[in-house]
Steps between C-alpha positions, in 0.01 A plus 500: 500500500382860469170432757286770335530309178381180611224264581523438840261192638601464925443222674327662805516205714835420486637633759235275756638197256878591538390544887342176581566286237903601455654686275603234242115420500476850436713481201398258366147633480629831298679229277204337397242845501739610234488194286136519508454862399755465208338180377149716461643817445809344259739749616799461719462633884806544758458426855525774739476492925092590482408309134584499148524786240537529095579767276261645378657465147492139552123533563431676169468790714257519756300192457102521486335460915321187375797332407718606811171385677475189355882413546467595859205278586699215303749540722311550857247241407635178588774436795835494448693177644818512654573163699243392687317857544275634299507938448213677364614847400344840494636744161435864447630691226648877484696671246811557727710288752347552847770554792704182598334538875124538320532222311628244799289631744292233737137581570435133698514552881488105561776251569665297199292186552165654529604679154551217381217299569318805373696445146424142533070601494603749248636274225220262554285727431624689180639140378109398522375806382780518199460178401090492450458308855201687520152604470259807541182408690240738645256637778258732417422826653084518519238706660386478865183401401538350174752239405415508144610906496877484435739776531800312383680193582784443662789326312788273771731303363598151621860384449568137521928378500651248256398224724133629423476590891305821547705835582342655825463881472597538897861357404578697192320790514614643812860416378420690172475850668775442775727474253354744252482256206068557479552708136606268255243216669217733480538639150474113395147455660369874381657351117297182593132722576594754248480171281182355598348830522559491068399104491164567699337872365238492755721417767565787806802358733692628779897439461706521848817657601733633766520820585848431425428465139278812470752702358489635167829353320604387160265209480181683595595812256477228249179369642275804537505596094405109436207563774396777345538399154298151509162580534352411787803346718534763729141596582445130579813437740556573897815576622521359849791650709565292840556698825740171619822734454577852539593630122831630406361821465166654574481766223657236233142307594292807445677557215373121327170513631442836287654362202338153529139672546606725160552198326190385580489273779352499839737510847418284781720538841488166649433393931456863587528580836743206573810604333710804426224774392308743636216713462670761377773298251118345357348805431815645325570226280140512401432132464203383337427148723578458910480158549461363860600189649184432741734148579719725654271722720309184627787419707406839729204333649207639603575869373603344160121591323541916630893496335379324203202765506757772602735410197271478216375868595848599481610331196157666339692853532779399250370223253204472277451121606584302800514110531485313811715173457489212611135409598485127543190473644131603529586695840785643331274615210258657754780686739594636143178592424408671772809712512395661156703248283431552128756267387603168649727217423627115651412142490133550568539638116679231340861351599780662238431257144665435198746280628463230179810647322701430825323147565609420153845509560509416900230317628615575873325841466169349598595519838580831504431755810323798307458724816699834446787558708572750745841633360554495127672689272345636125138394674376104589703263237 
């Protein structure tokens, strides 16, 4: 097949797959990637060592980006079985073949069975999250000194499994950015805000991500005209990007922040001072919202009010607005206050709510631990 003639979609984690899982796991997750991306795209695709390709003739010629798109998230969205394991896969798309060595390379640094407990969390999740195990429920985001005074709320899903059990974020999310699979999972929860931002006109909501996902690829360049376009959409949604992992690239981050604010939409960077960033990778991106996590800096003891104070003056020099998080009580509230906190959020506000779409279906969420955890990838799910 003449490469520079063809659609090429790679498989990007298949070399970790053919590495841990074996190779005829391996193969027979390119087997079944193809079948689903001919059965949406209703052309034929051969299997090569990185992914699957078509002629482009066989595509009608290039095909549009929103149906590649939507063939590609068809394909990613739910995990692939082979035996007893269960693969979620990660897909890019390019016009060429990429070298043999490119497209079987192996990014994980861990041993074979923690990758594959990490698959294990993974398919949980995206089977929950792909098969509408799931619900959107909310914190708000309110003045220091009035509760009433809302800057926007923040939207966390809550997964629950087929046995109606509840998905922890601490086992899946972590798992979602070791093994790079956060895109696909977050583009379903910013499709899931984008949608209740259009069912509820007044509504202003904060959407979370990785900074894994804060790239600007296919889906997004679909995404930003639609923000743009609807009336309203963007001005009333928050991007939240999570400091939990280190992004793929720093410039490909800037790079969706600027485009994300064109469309419209307000930037939040997520725990800083507890992750990746600095000072100087906040100011450049330019982000609109530092949120803190006071949770965090409470475990420093008696010096905890002067680096909460210390923080908040800092995070003043590169963002408009700056919300201290989780405040669960009075004395929190005041230890905000009094280290100039305009914005504040946390139990003391209201536990995350919502949850009767989920209790419909799985009565089990009622006992649900809605504390946010530590490490979590595309924000607290």
């Amino acid at each position: 097949m003449n490469a520079t003639a063809a659609m090429c979609i790679t498989i990007d984690n298949l070399g970790d797959i053919s590495a841990h899982f074996g190779e005829g796991v391996a193969g027979r997750v390119l087997a079944e990637v193809a079948r689903r991306l001919e059965r949406s795209m209703d052309a034929p695709f051969s299997i090569e060592s990185w992914g699957v390709a078509a002629p482009l003739e066989c595509c009608n010629g290039m095909p549009s980006w929103s149906r590649v798109n939507e063939a590609m998230c068809a394909a990613a969205a739910l995990p692939i079985s082979v035996g007893y394991n269960r693969i979620v896969v990660a897909l890019s798309c390019r016009n060429s073949a990429p070298e043999t060595s490119e497209g079987l390379r192996t990014a994980s640094q861990v041993s074979a069975q923690e990758y594959r407990i990490d698959m294990s969390a993974a398919a949980i999740a995206y089977e929950a999250l792909f098969n509408a195990r799931f619900a959107l429920v909310e914190q708000p985001v309110c003045s220091a000194t009035d509760a009433a005074n809302l800057l926007y709320s923040e939207c966390v899903v809550r997964l629950s499994d087929e046995d109606g059990r509840v998905v922890m974020p601490g086992v899946y999310a972590p798992a979602l950015e070791r093994l790079g699979l956060t895109q696909v999972f977050d583009r379903r929860i910013a499709q899931a805000v984008i949608a209740e931002l259009c069912r509820r006109p007044d509504a202003v909501l904060g959407c979370n991500m990785s900074a894994l996902s804060a790239s600007e690829d296919l889906w997004w360049r679909l995404v930003f005209p639609r923000l743009v376009r609807e009336a309203g959409i963007g001005h009333r949604m928050v991007i939240e990007i999570s400091e939990s992992a280190r992004p793929y690239s720093f410039e490909a981050v800037v790079e969706f922040v600027s485009h994300i604010q064109q469309a419209g939409c307000r930037v939040a960077l997520d725990d800083f001072g507890t992750g990746f960033s600095s000072i100087g990778y906040a100011r450049h991106t330019r982000f609109d919202v530092i949120k803190i996590d006071a949770g965090r800096i409470r475990t420093r003891g008696s010096d905890a009010p002067q680096l909460l104070g210390h923080l908040i003056s800092l995070a003043r020099h590169v963002a408009e607005e700056v919300v201290v998080g989780a405040v669960e009580s009075e004395a929190d509230l005041m230890v905000a206050q009094a280290a100039g906190a305009k914005w504040v959020q946390g139990f003391l506000f209201g536990h995350p709510h919502s949850l009767a779409p989920l209790l419909e279906r799985n009565p089990q969420v009622a006992s649900l631990d809605t504390r946010r955890p530590v490490a979590r990838a595309g924000g607290a799910r």
